[in-house]
Each structure stands twice: as structure tokens, then as C-alpha cells.
C-alpha positions in Angstrom: 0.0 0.0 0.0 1.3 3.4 -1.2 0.7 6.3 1.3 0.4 9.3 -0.4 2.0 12.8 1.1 -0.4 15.2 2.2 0.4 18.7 0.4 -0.6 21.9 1.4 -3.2 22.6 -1.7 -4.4 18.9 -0.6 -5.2 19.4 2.9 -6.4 23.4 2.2 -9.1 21.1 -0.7 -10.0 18.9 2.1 -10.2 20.8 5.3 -12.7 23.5 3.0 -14.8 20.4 2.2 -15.1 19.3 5.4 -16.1 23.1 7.0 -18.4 23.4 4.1 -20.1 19.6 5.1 -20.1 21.1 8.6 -21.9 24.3 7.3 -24.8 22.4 5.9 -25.2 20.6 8.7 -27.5 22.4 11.6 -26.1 22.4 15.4 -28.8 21.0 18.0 -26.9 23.0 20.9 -27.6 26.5 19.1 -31.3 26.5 18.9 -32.9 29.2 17.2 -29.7 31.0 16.6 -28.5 29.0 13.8 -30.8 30.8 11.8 -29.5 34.0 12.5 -26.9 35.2 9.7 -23.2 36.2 10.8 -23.6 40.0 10.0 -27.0 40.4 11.9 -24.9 39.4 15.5 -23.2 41.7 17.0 -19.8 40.9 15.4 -21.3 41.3 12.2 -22.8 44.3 12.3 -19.5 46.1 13.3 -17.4 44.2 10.8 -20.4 45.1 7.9 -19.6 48.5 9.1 -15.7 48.5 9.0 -16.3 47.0 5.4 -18.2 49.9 4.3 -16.2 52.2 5.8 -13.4 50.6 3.9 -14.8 50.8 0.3 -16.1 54.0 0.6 -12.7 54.8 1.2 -11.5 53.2 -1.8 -14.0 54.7 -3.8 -13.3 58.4 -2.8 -9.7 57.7 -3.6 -10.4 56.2 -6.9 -12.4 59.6 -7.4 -9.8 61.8 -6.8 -7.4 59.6 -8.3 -9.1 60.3 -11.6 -9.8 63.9 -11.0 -6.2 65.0 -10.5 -4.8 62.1 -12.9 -7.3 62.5 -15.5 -7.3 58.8 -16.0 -9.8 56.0 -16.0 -7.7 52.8 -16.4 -3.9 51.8 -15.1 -2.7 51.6 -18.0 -2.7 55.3 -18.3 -0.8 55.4 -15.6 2.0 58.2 -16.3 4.3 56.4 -13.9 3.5 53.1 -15.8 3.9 54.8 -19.1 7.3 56.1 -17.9 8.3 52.4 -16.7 7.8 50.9 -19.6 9.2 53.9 -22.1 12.6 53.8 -19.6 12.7 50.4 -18.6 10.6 47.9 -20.1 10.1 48.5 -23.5 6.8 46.6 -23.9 4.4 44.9 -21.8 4.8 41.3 -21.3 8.7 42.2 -21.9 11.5 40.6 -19.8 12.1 43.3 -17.5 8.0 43.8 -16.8 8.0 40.0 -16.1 10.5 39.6 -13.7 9.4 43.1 -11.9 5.6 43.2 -12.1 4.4 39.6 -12.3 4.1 36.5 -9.7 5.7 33.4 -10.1 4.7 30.6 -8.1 6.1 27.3 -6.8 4.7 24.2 -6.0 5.2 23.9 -2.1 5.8 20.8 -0.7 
């Protein structure tokens, strides 16, 4: 019998399927607050509020990001245009790939 080694992208597959089995299945300790969702507890609501607090942040930056920029997309980025006039050349160049992507490596 071959025993198989236990990777990290294995067990991350299998511990989500078991908390997912786990979701669908209803405590009978809890009572009647299973049926109350995450962000209507007390938690919830202040995390619900942190998150809009958040993007509302993001979104007033984006705004004046695009006011004082006068752009609408990164690649109109003047410090991206510069990069690649100076640097890279081209997109998807050399340079551009070793400095702006990810690579990534099986773990094991």
C-alpha cells in the first residue's frame, strides 16, 4: 500500500470540504440561533460596518485619483507609461516579467 504525502493545496481542498459539510449541517446545541446570519450578530454588524467604511474609502480615492490624474484605467498610468518607455520596452517584456508579475512554486 502506497501512502500518499499530504500537500498543502491537498489538505487546504479537504479541510474547506469538510467546513463546508459542517456548514450544511444544523447544530442541535444552538437552537434558534443557527438561523441567524453572521452579520446580523453583534460581530457582524460592526465588521459590515468596517467593510463599508473601507470601500467608501477606496472609492473616494479612486475619485480623486481620476480627477487630478485625468485617467480611468492603469494603464494610463504616467508612472507606468514612464516604466515601460525607460525600462521595459513593452508589456509582457522581460524586464516587466521579472518586476511586475508573480511566479509561483509548488510547495511541498
Amino acid at each position: 500500500m502506497k501512502i500518499r504525502k499530504l500537500t498543502r493545496r491537498s489538505f487546504l481542498k479537504l479541510a474547506g470540504a469538510g467546513i463546508i459539510s459542517l456548514s450544511f449541517t444544523k447544530p442541535s446545541f444552538a437552537g434558534d440561533t443557527a438561523e441567524k446570519n453572521f452579520f446580523e450578530t453583534k460581530v457582524g454588524k460592526e465588521r459590515l460596518k468596517l467593510i463599508k467604511a473601507r470601500q467608501s474609502g477606496q472609492y473616494k480615492d479612486d475619485v480623486i485619483s481620476r480627477e487630478k490624474f485625468k485617467m480611468a484605467a492603469s494603464h494610463e498610468n504616467p508612472m507606468i507609461k514612464r516604466f515601460y518607455s525607460e525600462f521595459a520596452h513593452h508589456p509582457l517584456s522581460e524586464v516587466s516579467e521579472a518586476l511586475l508579475h508573480t511566479h509561483y512554486k509548488a510547495r511541498v
